[in-house]
C-alpha positions as CSV (number, residue, x, y, z in Angstrom):
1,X,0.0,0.0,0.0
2,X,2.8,2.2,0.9
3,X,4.6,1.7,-2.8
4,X,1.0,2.9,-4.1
5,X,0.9,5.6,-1.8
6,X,4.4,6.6,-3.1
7,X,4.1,6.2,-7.1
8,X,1.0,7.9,-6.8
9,X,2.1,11.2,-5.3
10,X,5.3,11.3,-7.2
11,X,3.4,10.4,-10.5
12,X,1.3,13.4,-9.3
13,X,3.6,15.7,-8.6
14,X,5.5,15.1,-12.0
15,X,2.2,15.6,-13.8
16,X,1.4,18.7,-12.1
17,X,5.3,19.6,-12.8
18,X,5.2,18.9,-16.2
19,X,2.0,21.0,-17.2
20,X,2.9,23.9,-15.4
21,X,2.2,27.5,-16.1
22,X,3.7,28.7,-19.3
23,X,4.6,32.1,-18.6
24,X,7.3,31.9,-15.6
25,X,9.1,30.4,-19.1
26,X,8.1,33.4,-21.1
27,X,9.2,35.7,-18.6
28,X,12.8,34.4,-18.5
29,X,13.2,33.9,-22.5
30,X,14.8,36.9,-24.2
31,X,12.7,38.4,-26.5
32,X,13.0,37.0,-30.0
33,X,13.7,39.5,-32.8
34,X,12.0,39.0,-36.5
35,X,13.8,39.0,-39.4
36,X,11.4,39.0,-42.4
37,X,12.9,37.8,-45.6
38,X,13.1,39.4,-48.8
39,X,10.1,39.5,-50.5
40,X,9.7,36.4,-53.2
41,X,8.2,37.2,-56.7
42,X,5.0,35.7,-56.8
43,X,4.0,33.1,-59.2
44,X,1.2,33.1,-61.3
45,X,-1.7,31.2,-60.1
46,X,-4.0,29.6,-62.5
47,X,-7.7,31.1,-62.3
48,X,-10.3,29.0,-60.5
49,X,-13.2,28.7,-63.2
50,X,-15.1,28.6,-60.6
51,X,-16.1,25.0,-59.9
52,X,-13.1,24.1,-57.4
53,X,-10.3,23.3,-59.5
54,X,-8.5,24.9,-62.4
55,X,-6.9,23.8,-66.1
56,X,-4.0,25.4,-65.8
57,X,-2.5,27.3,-69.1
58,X,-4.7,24.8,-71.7
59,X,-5.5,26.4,-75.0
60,X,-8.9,27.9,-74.5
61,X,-12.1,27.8,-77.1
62,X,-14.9,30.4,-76.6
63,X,-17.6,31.0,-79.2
64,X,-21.6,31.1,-79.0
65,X,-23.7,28.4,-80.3
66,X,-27.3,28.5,-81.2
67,X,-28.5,24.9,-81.9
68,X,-32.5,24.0,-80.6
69,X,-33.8,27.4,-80.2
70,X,-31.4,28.1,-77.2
71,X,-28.4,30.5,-77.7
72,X,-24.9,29.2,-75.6
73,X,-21.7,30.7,-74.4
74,X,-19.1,27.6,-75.1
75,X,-15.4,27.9,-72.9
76,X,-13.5,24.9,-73.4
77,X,-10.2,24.7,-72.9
78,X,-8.0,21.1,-73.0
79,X,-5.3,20.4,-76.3
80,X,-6.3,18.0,-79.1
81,X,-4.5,14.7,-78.7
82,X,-5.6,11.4,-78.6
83,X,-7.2,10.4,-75.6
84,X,-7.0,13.9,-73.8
85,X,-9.7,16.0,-72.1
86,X,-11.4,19.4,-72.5
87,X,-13.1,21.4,-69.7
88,X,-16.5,22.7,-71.0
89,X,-18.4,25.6,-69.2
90,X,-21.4,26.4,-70.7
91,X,-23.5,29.8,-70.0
92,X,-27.1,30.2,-71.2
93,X,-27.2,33.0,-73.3
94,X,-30.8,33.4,-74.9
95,X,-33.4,30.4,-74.7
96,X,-35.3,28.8,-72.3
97,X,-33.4,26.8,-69.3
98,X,-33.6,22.8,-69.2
99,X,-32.3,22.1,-72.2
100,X,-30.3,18.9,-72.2
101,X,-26.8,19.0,-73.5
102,X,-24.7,15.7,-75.3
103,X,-21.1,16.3,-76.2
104,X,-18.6,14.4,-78.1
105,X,-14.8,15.0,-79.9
106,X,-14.8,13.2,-83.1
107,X,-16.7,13.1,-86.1
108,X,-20.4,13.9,-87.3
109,X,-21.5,10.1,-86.4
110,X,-19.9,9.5,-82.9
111,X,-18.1,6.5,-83.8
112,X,-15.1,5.8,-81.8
113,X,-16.0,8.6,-79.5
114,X,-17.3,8.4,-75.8
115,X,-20.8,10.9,-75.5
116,X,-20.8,12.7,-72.5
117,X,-24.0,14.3,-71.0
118,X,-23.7,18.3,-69.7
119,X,-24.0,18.6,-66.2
120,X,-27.0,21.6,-65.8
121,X,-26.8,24.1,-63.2
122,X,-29.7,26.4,-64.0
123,X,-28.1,28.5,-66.5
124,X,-25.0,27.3,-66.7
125,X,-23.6,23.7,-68.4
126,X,-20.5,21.6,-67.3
127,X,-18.9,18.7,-68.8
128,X,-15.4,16.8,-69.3
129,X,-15.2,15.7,-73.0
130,X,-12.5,12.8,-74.1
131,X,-11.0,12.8,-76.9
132,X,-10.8,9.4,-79.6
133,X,-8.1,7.9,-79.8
134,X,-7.4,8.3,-83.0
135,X,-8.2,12.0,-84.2
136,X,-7.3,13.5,-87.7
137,X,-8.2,17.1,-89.2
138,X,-11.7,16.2,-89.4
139,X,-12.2,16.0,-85.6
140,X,-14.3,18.5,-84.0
141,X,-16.5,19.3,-80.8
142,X,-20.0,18.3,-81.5
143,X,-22.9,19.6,-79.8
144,X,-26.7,18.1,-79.7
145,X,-28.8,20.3,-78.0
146,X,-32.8,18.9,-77.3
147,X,-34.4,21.9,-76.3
148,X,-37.7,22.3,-73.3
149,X,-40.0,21.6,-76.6
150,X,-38.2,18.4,-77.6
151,X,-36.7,19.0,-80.8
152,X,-32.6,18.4,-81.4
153,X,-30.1,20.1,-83.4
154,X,-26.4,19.0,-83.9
155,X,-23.2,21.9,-84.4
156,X,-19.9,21.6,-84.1
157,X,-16.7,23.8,-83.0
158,X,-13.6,22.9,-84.6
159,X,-10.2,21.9,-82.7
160,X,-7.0,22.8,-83.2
């Protein structure tokens, strides 16, 4: 009992020791002088588009596009290679909101090339588009727009 007695008011005392009051410390510690270094040049910083991440310096497509009775603003911005990927932001411009968006890189047909469906935020489209793997100068950005009223029209954006 005595051995208990003993651990347990040393182990005490050392715990009570240990987690003292900071500031006797501060008040004996010389005072600490700054030296602030010379100021760095900053770097650029690629511009959030604005849905959390950016696309760093990718060549960048923006044109309008009226397809289904709906006016768009197209941004993309991604470099034509085989199996690479664009960024799309889409802005309603005129037209009524709801109209569903397809995308493709490719050809008229959509052969060889994976469809993607726009994500819709109200007025605003976005989607991540992937390139064929094979490409040649015929390959473009293909848009099918159905409308509120049902209908679907097809247009395209070249790539370079």
């Amino acid at each position: 009992m005595r051995i208990f007695t003993h651990t347990l008011i040393i182990g005490t005392s050392l715990a009570l020791t240990a987690c003292g009051n900071d500031k006797a410390q501060d008040a004996t510690t010389p005072e600490k002088t700054s030296v602030t270094a010379p100021a760095k040049t900053p770097k650029p910083v690629p511009i959030d588009n604005g849905h959390g991440h950016s696309h760093g310096n990718q060549p960048t497509i923006s044109m309008a596009l009226s397809l289904s009775g709906v006016t768009l603003d197209i941004n993309a911005q991604g470099t034509l290679a085989p199996n690479a990927e664009y960024h799309v932001d889409i802005g309603l411009i005129a037209g009524a909101p709801g109209a569903v968006i397809r995308l493709w890189i490719g050809d008229a047909s959509g052969k060889g090339s994976m469809k993607t469906k726009a994500d819709s935020h109200g007025d605003h489209y976005h989607a991540h588009v992937l390139a064929p793997k094979e490409i040649n100068d015929k390959t473009a950005m293909w848009f099918e727009v159905q409308g509120v009223s049902g209908d679907r029209e097809t247009g395209q954006i070249a790539l370079q």
